[in-house]
C-alpha positions as CSV (number, residue, x, y, z in Angstrom):
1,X,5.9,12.4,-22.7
2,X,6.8,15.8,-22.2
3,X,5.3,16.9,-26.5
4,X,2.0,15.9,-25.3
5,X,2.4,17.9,-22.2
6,X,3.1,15.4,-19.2
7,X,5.8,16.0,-16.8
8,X,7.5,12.5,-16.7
9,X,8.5,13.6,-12.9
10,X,4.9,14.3,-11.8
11,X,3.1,11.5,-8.9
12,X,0.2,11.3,-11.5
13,X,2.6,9.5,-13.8
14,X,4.2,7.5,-11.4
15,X,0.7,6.5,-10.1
16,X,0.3,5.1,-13.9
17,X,3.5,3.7,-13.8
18,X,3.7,1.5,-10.7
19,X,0.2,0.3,-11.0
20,X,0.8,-0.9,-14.4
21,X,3.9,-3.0,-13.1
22,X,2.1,-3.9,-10.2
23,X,-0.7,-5.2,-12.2
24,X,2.1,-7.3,-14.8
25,X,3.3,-8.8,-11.3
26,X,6.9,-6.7,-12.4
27,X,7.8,-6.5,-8.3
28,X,11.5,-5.6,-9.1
29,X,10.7,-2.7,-11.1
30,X,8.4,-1.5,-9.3
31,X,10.9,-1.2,-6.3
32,X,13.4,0.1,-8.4
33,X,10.7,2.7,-9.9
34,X,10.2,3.9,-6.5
35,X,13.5,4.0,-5.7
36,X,13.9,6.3,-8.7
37,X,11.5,8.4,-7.6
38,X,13.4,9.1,-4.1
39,X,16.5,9.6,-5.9
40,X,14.5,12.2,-7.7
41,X,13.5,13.5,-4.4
42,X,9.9,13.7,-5.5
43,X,7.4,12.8,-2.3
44,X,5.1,9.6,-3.2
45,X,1.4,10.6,-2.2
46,X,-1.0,8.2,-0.7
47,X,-2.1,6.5,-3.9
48,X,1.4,6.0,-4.5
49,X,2.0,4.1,-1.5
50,X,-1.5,2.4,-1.4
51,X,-0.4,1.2,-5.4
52,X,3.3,-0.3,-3.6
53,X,0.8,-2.1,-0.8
54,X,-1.1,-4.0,-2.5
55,X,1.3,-4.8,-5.1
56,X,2.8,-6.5,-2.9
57,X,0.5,-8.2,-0.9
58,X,-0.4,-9.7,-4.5
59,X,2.9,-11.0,-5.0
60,X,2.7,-12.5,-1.3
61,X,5.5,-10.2,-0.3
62,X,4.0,-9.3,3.1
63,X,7.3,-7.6,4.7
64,X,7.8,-5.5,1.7
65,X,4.5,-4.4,2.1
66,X,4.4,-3.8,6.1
67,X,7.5,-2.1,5.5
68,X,5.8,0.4,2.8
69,X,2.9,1.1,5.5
70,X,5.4,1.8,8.2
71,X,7.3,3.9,5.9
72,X,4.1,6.0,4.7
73,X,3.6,6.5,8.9
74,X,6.4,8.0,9.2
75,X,6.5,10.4,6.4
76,X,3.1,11.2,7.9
77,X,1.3,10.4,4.8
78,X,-2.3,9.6,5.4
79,X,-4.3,7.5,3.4
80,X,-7.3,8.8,1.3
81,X,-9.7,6.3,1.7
82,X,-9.9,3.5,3.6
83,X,-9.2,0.7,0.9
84,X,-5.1,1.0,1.7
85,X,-5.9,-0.2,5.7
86,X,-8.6,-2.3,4.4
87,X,-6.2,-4.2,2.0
88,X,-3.4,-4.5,4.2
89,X,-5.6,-6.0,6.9
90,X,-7.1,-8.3,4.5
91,X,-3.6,-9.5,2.8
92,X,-2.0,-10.2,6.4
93,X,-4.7,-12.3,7.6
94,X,-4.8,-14.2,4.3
95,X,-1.1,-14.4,4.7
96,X,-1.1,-16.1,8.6
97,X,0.0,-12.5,10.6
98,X,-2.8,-11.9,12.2
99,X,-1.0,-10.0,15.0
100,X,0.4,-7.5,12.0
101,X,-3.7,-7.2,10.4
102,X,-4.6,-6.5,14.3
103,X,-1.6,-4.1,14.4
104,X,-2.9,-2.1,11.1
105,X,-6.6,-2.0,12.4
106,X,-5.2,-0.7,15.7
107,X,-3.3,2.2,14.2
108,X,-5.8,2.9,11.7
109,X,-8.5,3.3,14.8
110,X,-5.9,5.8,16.0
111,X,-6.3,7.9,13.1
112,X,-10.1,7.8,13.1
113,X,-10.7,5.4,10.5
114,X,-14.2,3.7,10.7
115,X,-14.0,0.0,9.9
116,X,-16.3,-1.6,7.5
117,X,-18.3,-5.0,7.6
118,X,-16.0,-6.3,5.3
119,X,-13.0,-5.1,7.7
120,X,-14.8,-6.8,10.7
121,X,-15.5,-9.8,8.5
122,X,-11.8,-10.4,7.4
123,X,-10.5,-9.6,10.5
124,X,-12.9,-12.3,12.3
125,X,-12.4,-15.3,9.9
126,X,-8.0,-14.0,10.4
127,X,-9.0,-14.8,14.2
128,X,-11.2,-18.1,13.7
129,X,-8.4,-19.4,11.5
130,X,-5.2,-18.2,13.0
């Protein structure tokens, strides 16, 4: 990596890293990637942690991916765009918690996030079938 000038410690190569494992459905690396990453005592960014989310929420692993959200509040990292919240939301309801998707809405509110249709929409139909 490093003779065609990428630093294999940089976020923008982790980015690439975990979303590729995400995308394979390779959960245990990914964790274990991250973890690496910590012990490296590099500082994930908010794609990082939005990557980690939905990963997995794909993989149905709903906890691990509350616990990711909870961890990026309280590093104080704030998500970029809206798609992390959006995703979350969408996952838990999917997934049966709606009281956890209401939770996420909630907190995003807090932090001035503007909800979209499709927000609204996913969150209605988590309502209607929970």
């Amino acid at each position: 990596m490093k003779e065609y000038g990428l630093n294999p410690g940089s976020n923008s190569v982790y980015n690439v890293r975990i979303d590729g494992l995400c995308k394979l459905t390779r959960t245990m690396e990914v964790k274990d990637l991250y973890r690496e990453m910590l012990l490296k005592g590099m500082k994930p960014n908010w794609v990082i942690y939005y990557l980690l989310i939905v990963g997995f929420c794909k993989e149905v692993m709903l906890e691990e991916a509350k616990r990711m959200y909870e961890e990026m509040g309280k590093k104080r990292v704030v998500p970029g765009e809206g798609w992390c919240y959006f995703s979350l939301i969408h996952y838990l309801c999917q997934g049966g918690d709606f009281e956890a998707a209401m939770g996420v809405y909630k907190d995003a509110m807090g932090k001035n996030w503007m909800p979209g249709f499709k927000t609204m929409k996913v969150l209605v139909n988590g309502l209607v079938n929970n």
